[in-house]
C-alpha positions as CSV (number, residue, x, y, z in Angstrom):
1,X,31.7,2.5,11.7
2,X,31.3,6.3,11.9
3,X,34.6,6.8,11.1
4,X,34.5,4.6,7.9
5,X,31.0,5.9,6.9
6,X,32.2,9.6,6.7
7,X,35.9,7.6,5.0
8,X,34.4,5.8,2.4
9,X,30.9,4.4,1.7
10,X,31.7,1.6,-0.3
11,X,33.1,-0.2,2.7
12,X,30.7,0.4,4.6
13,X,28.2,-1.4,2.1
14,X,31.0,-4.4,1.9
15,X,30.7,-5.2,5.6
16,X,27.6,-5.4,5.8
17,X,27.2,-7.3,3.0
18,X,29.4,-9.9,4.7
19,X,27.9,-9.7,7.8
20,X,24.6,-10.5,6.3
21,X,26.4,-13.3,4.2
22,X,27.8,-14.8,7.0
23,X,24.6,-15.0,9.1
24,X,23.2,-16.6,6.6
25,X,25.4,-19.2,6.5
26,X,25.4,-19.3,10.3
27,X,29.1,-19.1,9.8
28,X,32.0,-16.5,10.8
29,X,34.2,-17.3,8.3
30,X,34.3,-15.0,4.7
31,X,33.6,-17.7,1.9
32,X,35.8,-17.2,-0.8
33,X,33.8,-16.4,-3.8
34,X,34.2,-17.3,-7.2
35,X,35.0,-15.2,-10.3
36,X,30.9,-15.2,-11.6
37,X,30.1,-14.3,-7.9
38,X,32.5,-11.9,-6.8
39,X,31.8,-10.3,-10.1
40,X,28.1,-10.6,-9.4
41,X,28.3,-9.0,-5.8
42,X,30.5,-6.2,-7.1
43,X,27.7,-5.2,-9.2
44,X,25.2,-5.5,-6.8
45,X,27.1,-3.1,-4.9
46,X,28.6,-0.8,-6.9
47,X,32.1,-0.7,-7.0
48,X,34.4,-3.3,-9.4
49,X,35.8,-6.7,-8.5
50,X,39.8,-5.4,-7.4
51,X,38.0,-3.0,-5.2
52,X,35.7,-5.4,-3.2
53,X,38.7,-7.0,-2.5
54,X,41.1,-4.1,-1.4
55,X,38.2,-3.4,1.1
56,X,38.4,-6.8,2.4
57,X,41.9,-6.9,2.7
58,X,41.7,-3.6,4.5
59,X,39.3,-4.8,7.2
60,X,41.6,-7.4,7.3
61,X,45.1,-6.1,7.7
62,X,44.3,-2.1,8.4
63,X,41.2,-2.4,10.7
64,X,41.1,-5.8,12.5
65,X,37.8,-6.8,11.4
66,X,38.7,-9.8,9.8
67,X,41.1,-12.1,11.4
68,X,43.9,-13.5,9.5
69,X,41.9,-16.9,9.3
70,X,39.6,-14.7,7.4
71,X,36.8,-14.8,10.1
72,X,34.7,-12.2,11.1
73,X,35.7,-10.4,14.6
74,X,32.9,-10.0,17.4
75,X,30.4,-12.3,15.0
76,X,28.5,-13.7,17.8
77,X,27.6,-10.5,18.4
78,X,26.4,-9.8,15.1
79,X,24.3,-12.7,15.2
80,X,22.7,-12.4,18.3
81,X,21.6,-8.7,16.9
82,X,20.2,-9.9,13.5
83,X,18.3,-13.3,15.3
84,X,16.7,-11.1,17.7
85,X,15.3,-9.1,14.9
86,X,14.3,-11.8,13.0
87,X,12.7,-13.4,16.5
88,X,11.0,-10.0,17.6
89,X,9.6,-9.6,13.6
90,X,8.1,-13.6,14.0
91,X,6.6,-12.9,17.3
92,X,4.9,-9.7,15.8
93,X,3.4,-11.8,12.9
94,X,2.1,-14.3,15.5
95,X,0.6,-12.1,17.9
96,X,-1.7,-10.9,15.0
97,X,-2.7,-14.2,13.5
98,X,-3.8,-15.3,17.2
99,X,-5.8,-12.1,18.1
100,X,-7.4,-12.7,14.6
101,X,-8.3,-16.4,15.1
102,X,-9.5,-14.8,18.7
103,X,-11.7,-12.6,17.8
104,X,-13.9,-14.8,15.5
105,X,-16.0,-14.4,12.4
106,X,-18.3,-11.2,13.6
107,X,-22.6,-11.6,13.0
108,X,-23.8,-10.1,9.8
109,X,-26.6,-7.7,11.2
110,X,-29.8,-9.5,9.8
111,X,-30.5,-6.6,7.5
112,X,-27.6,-7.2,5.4
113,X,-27.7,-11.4,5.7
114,X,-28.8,-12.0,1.7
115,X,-26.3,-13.5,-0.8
116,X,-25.6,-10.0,-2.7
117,X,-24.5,-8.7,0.2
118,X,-22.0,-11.4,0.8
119,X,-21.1,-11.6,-2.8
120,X,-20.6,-7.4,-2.7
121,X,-18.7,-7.9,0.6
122,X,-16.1,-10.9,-0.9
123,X,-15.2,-8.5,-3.4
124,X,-14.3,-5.7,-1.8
125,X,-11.8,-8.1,0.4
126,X,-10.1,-9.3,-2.5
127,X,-10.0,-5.1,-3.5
128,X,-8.3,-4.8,-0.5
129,X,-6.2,-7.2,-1.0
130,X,-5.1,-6.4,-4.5
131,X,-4.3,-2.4,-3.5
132,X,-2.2,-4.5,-0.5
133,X,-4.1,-2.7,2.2
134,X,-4.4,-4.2,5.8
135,X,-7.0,-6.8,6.5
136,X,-9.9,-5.4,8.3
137,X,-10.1,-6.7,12.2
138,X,-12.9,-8.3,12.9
139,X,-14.1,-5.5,15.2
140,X,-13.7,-3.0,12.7
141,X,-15.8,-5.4,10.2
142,X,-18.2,-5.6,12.7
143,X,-19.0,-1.7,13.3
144,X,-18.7,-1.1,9.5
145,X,-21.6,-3.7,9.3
146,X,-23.6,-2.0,11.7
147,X,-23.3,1.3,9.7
148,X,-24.0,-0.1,6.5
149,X,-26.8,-2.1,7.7
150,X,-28.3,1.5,8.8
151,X,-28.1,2.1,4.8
152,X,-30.3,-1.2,4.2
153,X,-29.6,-4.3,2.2
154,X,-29.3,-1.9,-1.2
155,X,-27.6,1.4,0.5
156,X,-24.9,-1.0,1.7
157,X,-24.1,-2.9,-1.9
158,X,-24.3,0.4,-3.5
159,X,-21.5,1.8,-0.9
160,X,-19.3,-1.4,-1.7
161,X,-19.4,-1.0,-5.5
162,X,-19.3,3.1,-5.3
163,X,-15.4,2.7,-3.5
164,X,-14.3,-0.1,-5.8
165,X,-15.4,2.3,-8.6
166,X,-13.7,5.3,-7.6
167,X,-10.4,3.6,-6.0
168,X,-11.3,4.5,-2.3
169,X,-9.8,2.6,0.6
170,X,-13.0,2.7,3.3
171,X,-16.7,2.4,2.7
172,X,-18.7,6.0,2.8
173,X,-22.9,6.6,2.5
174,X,-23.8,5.7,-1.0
175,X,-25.2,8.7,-3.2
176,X,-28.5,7.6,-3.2
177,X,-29.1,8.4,0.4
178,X,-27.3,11.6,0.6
179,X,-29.6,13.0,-2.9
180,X,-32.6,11.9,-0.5
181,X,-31.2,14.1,2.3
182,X,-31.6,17.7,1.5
183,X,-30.0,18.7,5.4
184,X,-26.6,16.8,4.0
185,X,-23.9,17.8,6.5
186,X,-20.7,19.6,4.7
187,X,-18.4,16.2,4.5
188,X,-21.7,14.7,2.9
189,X,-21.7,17.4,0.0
190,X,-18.1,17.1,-0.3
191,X,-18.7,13.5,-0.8
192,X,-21.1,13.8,-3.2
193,X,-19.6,16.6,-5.1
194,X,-16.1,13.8,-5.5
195,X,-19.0,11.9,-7.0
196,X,-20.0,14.5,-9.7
197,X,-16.3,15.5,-10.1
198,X,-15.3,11.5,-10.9
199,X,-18.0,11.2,-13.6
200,X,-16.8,14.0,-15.0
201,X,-13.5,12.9,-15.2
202,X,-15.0,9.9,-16.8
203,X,-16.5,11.4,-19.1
204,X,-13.9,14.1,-20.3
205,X,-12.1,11.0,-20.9
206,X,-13.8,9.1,-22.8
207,X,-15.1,12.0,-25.1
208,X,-13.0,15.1,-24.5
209,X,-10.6,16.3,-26.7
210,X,-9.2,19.4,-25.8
211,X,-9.9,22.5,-23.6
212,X,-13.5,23.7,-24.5
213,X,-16.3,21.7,-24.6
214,X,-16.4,22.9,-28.5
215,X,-13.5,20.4,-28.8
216,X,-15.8,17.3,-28.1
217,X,-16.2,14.2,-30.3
218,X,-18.9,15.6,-33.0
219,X,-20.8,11.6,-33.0
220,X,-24.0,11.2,-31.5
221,X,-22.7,9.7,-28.1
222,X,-20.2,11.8,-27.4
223,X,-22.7,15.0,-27.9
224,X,-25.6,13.5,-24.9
225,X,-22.2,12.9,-22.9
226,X,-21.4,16.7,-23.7
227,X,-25.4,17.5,-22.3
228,X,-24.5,15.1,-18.9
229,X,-21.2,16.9,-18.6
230,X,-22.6,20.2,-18.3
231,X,-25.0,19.7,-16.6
232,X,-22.9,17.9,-13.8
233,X,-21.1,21.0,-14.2
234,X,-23.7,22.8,-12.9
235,X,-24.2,20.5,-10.2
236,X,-20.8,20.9,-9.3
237,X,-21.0,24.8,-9.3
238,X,-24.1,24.1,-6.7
239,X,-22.7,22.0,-4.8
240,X,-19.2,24.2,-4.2
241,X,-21.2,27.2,-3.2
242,X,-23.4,25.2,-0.8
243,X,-20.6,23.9,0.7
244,X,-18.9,27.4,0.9
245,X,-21.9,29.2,2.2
């Protein structure tokens, strides 16, 4: 196979192309294709119909791949490869359903047992899901629960709908609680200063257009959103040097 990778690439993406064919068809022998197949395959991989075939006949009559009953040589051992794959990837995806159905539905902490909070929670499951991120173990629900449930019933929504708003993965202290707490450790002001810097973003967007602030939309709204932004610019300009000093 080395030899013929560094030879030519194109057969290299024939064989196993009929390797994979042939396993699924649980069968050794090359299929003869049609003209709409052979062309369509051809495609897929690159290279014209008359040289798919030259390829074939050379692993055939130059290589010894292919026996002259057109069947693939060593193809037992092929398969035995590609099911133990296949076995070891099903016995993965088991092993994680069962310790999930193990571990149980965790106990919402009674601070956070009130239908906004499950409502809240729901949601950010299905946010999850939709960016395709890993489930959450129940373990791992469990401590998050006991940290936002330090945050109270409010604190805790407020982080839920603070990470679905800014496109975060995890759950952080919401930025009421950190404005309460003028001690706020450094990766708290960083925190809150992505807060300020988001909003800013926001509104830049919305009513922005161009590189000074005298390029801003001249309509009533967009002027008390030119007021919020600079002032948020200040607070950003606090909050760097805090977190710098």
């Amino acid at each position: 196979m080395i030899w013929l990778q560094r030879k030519d690439c194109a057969s290299c993406a024939v064989w196993e192309w009929l390797k994979a064919d042939s396993w699924k068809r649980c069968s050794p022998i090359v299929r003869e294709l049609s003209e709409i197949e052979n062309d369509g395959i051809s495609n897929m991989l690159g290279i014209n119909t008359e040289r798919l075939n030259k390829i074939v006949e050379m692993m055939r009559d130059d290589l010894g791949w292919i026996t002259d009953d057109m069947r693939i040589k060593s193809w037992q051992k092929w398969q035995s490869v590609a099911v133990k794959t296949a076995d070891a990837d099903r016995h993965y995806i088991k092993y994680w359903k069962d310790r999930t159905k193990d571990e149980g539905e965790p106990e919402v902490p009674a601070a956070l047992k009130h239908d906004s909070f499950s409502i809240a929670w729901e949601e950010y499951k299905k946010y999850r899901a939709n960016n395709r991120w890993k489930p959450l173990m129940a373990m791992s629900v469990e401590r998050k629960w006991r940290e936002l449930a330090e945050w109270g019933l409010e604190g805790a929504i407020e982080s839920i709908n603070q990470t679905i708003k800014h496109g975060w993965q995890g759950l952080f202290k919401p930025q009421s609680i950190i404005s309460k707490n003028k001690d706020a450790s450094v990766w708290e002001k960083t925190q809150k200063l992505k807060l300020v810097e988001e909003s800013m973003k926001e509104l830049k967007g919305r009513f922005f257009m161009g590189d000074h602030t005298s390029k801003w939309d001249a309509s009533e709204e967009a002027q008390a959103a030119k007021k919020t932004y600079l002032s948020l610019k200040e607070k950003s300009k606090a909050l760097r040097k805090e977190i710098i000093d």
